[in-house]
C-alpha positions as CSV (number, residue, x, y, z in Angstrom):
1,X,80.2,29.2,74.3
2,X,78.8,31.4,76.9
3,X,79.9,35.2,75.3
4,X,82.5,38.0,75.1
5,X,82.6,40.4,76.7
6,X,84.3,43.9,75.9
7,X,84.8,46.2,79.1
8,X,88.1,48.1,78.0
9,X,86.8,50.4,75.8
10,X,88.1,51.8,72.1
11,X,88.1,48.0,70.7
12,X,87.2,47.2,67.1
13,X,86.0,43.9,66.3
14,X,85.5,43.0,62.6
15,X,85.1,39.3,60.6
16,X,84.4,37.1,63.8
17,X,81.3,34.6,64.1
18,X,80.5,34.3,68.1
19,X,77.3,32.2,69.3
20,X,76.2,31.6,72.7
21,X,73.6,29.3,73.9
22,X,72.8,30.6,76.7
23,X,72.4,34.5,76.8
24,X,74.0,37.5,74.8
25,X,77.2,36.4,72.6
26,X,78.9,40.1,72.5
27,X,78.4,42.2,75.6
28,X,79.9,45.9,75.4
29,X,80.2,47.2,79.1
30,X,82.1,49.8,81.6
31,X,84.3,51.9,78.7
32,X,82.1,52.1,75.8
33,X,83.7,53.2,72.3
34,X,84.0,50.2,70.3
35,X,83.3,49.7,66.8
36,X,81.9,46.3,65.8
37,X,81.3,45.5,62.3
38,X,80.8,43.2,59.4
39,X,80.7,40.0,62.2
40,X,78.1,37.4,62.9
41,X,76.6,37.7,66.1
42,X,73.9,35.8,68.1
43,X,73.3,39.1,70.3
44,X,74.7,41.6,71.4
45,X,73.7,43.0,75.4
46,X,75.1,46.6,75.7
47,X,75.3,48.8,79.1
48,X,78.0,51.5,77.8
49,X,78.2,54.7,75.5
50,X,79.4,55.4,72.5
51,X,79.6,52.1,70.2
52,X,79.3,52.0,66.7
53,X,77.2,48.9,65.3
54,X,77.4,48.7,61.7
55,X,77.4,45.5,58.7
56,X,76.5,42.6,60.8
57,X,74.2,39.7,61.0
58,X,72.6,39.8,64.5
59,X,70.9,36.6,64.4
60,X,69.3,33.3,66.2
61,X,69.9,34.5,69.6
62,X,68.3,32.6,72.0
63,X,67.0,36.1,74.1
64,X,66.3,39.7,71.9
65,X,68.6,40.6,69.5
66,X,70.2,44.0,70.6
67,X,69.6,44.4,74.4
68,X,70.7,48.2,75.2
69,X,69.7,49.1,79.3
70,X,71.2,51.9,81.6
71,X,74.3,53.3,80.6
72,X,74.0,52.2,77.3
73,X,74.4,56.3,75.4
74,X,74.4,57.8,72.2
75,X,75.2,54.6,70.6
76,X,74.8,54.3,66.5
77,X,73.5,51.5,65.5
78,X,73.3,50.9,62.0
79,X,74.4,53.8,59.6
80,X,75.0,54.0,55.5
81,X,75.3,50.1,56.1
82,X,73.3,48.8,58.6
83,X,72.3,46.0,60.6
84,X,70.6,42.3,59.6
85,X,68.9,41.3,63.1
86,X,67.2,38.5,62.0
87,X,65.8,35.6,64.0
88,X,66.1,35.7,67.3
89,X,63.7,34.2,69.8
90,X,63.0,37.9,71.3
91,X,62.9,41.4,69.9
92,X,64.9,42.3,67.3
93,X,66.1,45.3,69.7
94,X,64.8,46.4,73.2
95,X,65.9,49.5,74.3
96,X,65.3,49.4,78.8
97,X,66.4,52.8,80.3
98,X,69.0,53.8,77.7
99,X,69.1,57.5,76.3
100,X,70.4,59.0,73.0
101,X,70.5,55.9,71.3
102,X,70.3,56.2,67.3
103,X,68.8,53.2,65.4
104,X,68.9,53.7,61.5
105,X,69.1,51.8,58.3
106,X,68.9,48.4,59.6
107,X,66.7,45.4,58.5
108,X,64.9,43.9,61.4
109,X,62.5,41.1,60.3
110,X,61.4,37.8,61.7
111,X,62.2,38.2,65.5
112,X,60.0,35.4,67.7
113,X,58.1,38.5,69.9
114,X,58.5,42.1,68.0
115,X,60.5,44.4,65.8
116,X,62.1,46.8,68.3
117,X,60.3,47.5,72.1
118,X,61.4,50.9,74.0
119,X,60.8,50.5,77.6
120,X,61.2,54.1,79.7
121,X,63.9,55.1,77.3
122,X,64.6,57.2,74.2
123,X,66.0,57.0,70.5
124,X,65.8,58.0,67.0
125,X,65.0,54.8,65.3
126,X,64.9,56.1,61.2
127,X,65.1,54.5,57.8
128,X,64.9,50.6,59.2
129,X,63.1,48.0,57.4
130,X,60.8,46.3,60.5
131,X,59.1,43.4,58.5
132,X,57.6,40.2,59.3
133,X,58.1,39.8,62.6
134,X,55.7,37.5,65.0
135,X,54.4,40.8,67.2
136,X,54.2,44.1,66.9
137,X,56.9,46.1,64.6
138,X,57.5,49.1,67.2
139,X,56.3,49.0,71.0
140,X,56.7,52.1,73.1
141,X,56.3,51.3,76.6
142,X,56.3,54.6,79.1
143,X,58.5,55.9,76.3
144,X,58.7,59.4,76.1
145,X,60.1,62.3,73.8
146,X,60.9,59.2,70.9
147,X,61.7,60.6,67.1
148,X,60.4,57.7,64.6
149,X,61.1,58.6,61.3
150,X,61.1,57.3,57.7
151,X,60.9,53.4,58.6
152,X,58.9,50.8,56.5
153,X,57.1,48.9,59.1
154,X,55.0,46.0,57.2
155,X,53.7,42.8,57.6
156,X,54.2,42.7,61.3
157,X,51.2,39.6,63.2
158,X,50.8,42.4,65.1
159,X,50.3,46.3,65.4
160,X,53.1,48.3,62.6
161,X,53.5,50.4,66.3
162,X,51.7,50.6,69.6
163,X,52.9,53.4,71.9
164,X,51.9,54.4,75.6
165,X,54.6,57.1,76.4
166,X,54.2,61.1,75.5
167,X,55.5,63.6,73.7
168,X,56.7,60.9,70.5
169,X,56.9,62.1,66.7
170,X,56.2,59.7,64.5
171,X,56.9,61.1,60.7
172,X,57.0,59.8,57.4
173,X,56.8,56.3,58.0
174,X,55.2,53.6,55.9
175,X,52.5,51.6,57.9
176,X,51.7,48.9,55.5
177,X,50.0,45.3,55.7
178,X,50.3,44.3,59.6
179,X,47.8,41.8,60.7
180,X,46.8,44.2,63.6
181,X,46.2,48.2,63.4
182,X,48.9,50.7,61.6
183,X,49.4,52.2,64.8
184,X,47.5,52.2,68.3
185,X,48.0,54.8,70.8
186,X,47.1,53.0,74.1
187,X,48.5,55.8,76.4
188,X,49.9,59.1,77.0
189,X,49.7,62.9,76.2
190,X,51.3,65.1,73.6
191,X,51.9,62.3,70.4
192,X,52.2,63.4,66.8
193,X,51.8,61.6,64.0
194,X,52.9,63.9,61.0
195,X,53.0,62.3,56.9
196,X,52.6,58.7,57.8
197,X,50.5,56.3,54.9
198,X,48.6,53.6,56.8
199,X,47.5,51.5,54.6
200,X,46.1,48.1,53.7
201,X,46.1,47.3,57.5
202,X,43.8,44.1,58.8
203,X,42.1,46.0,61.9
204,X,42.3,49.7,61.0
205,X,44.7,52.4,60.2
206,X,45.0,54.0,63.6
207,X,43.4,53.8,66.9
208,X,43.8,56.7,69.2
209,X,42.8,55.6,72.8
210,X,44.8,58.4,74.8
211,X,44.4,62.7,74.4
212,X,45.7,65.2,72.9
213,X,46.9,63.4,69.8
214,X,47.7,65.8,66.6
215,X,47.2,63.7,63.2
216,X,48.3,66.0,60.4
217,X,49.2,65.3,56.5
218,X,48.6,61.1,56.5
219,X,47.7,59.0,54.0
220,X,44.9,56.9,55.9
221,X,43.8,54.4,52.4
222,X,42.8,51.1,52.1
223,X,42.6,49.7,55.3
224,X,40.7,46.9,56.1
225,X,38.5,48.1,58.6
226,X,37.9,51.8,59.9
227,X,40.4,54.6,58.7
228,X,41.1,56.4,62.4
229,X,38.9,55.6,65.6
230,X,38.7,58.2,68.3
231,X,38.5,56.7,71.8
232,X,39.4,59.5,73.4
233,X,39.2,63.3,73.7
234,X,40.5,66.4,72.9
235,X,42.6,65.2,69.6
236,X,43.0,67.3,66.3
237,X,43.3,65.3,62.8
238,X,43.7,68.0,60.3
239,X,44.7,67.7,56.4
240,X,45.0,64.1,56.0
241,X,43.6,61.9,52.6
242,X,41.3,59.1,54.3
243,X,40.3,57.1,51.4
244,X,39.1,53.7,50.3
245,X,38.9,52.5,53.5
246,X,36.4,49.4,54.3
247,X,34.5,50.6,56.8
248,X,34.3,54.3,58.2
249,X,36.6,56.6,57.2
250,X,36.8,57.9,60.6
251,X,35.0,56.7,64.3
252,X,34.7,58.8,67.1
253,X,34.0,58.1,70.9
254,X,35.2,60.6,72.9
255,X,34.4,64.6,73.3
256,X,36.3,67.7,72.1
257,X,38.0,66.4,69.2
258,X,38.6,68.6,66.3
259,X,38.1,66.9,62.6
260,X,39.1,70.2,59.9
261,X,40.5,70.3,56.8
262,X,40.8,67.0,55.9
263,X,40.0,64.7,52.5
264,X,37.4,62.1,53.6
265,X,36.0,60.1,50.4
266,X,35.1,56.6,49.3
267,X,35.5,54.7,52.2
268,X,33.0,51.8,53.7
269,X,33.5,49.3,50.5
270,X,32.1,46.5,53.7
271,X,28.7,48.0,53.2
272,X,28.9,49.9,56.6
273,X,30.9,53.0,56.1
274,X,30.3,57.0,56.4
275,X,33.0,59.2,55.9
276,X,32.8,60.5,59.7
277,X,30.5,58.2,61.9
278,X,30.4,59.7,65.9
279,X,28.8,57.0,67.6
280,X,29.3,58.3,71.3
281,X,30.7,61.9,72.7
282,X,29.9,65.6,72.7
283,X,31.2,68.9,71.7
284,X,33.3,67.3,68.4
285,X,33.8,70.2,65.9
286,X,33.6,68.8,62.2
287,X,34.9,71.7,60.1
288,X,36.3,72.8,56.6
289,X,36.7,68.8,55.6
290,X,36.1,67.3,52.0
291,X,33.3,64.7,52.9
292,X,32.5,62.6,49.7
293,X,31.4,59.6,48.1
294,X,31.2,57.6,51.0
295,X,28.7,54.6,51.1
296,X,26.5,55.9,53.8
297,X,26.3,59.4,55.0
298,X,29.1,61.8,54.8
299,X,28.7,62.7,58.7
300,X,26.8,60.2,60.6
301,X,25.9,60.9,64.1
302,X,24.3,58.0,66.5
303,X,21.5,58.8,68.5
304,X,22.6,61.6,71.5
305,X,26.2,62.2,70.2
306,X,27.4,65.0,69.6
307,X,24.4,67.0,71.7
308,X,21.9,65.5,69.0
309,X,23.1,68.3,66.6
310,X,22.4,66.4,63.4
311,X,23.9,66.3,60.4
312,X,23.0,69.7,57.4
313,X,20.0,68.8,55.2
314,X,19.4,70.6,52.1
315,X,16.1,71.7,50.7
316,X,17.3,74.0,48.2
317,X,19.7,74.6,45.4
318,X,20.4,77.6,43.7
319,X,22.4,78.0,40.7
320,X,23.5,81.3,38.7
């Protein structure tokens, strides 16, 4: 069967089982305004505004799951009952130039190449379950201006989400168990990361390889390799609980970053762990953090970072 296709507009399609081998099984296009629900779908390829996507099993298509490109609008996708999109040889959803598309309370778990990829387009994607998928759970390609909110993003082969795109808020998630990084910011200016828990991740809680990042109130425990690396400058990580973390709590390479006000304690159960290590970089301001019980130093700096200003010794005590 090669598809459907609905172009009229103001259609509701409810109870119907459509496969394709070949490409998209349901394509909403030109008028927009359908409501599709409680069906089983082998994809879905959308270019129109408006649609409401709720109930179904979006599953075993032979491209991504959900394909939404230009024109595709302020469609809802998932709602109080959302989506199965479940495996398909792709993404679970790719999201290619489409705007003001809202992506919530769906389950989106063992898709062939990712959870959900944004390419030059925005959404709010809140409240999904992105789980077990071969790939990362969230990619953000030249994304900008994305709200990612209150999703459970675990046990992904690859990152829980890997953005290169500005201007994103990423809040209250749950970063748990991927094989690769929680998250990994590859690119971009202006991303926030506010009350996220990254934890029990294979290669680290977060990577930050692009500027002016603002880390604020996470729960950065239990990874399995650093806490958060710093590859770049110019980033502030401020009240967040980096615990129990196998190697260093946090690693810095890069200049101007400012580290204050944050909980940093028994992290580098590996052997090879201070609480802040700066191995390359100047002009880093460590200030006002809780530094303790780490296995090596509380602030570690490699030879010539940080200007050579080493750590505080103390040579005396006084009590009264």
């Amino acid at each position: 069967f090669g598809g459907l296709t609905l172009n009229g507009g103001g259609s509701t399609m409810q109870g119907l089982d459509i496969s394709s081998s070949s490409g998209y099984a349901l394509s909403l296009s030109s008028a927009g305004g359908n409501d599709i629900f409680s069906n089983r779908i082998s994809g879905i390829l959308i270019s129109s505004q408006d649609n409401t996507i709720n109930d179904n099993e979006i599953s075993n298509s032979v491209t991504h799951g959900i394909w939404l490109e230009s024109g595709a609008t302020n469609n809802q996708i998932g709602n109080l009952i959302g989506n199965e999109i479940i495996n398909n040889t792709g993404f679970g959803f790719v999201i290619n130039n489409a705007t003001d598309d809202i992506i919530t309370n769906n389950e989106i778990r063992l898709n062939g190449t990712g959870g959900i990829s944004i390419i030059d387009g925005t959404a709010n994607i809140n409240a999904n379950s992105i789980n077990d998928n071969t790939g990362d759970g969230i990619v953000l390609t030249t994304a900008n201006s994305n709200a990612v909110s209150q999703n459970t993003i675990s046990g992904n082969t690859g990152n829980g989400l890997t953005i290169n795109g500005d201007n994103n808020v990423v809040s209250k998630n749950m970063f748990v168990n991927n094989d690769g990084l929680g998250l990994s910011v590859t690119g971009g200016s202006g991303n926030q990361f506010i009350n996220d828990t990254l934890t029990i991740n294979k290669l680290g809680g977060a990577e930050i390889v692009s500027s002016n990042v603002t880390m604020s109130g996470n729960l950065v425990t239990g990874n399995l390799n650093f806490g958060i690396s710093l590859a770049s400058d110019n980033n502030s990580i401020s009240e967040n609980s980096i615990s129990g973390n196998a190697n260093h709590g946090m690693l810095i390479n890069g200049n101007s970053n400012v580290i204050n006000y944050n909980t940093i304690n028994d992290n580098g159960a590996s052997g090879n762990g201070a609480g802040v290590f700066v191995e390359t970089g100047n002009d880093n301001t460590i200030l006002y953090n809780s530094i303790y019980n780490n296995t090596v130093l509380g602030i570690e700096l490699a030879p010539s970072a940080n200007g050579s200003v080493t750590y505080p010794t103390l040579t005396t005590v006084y009590s009264w």
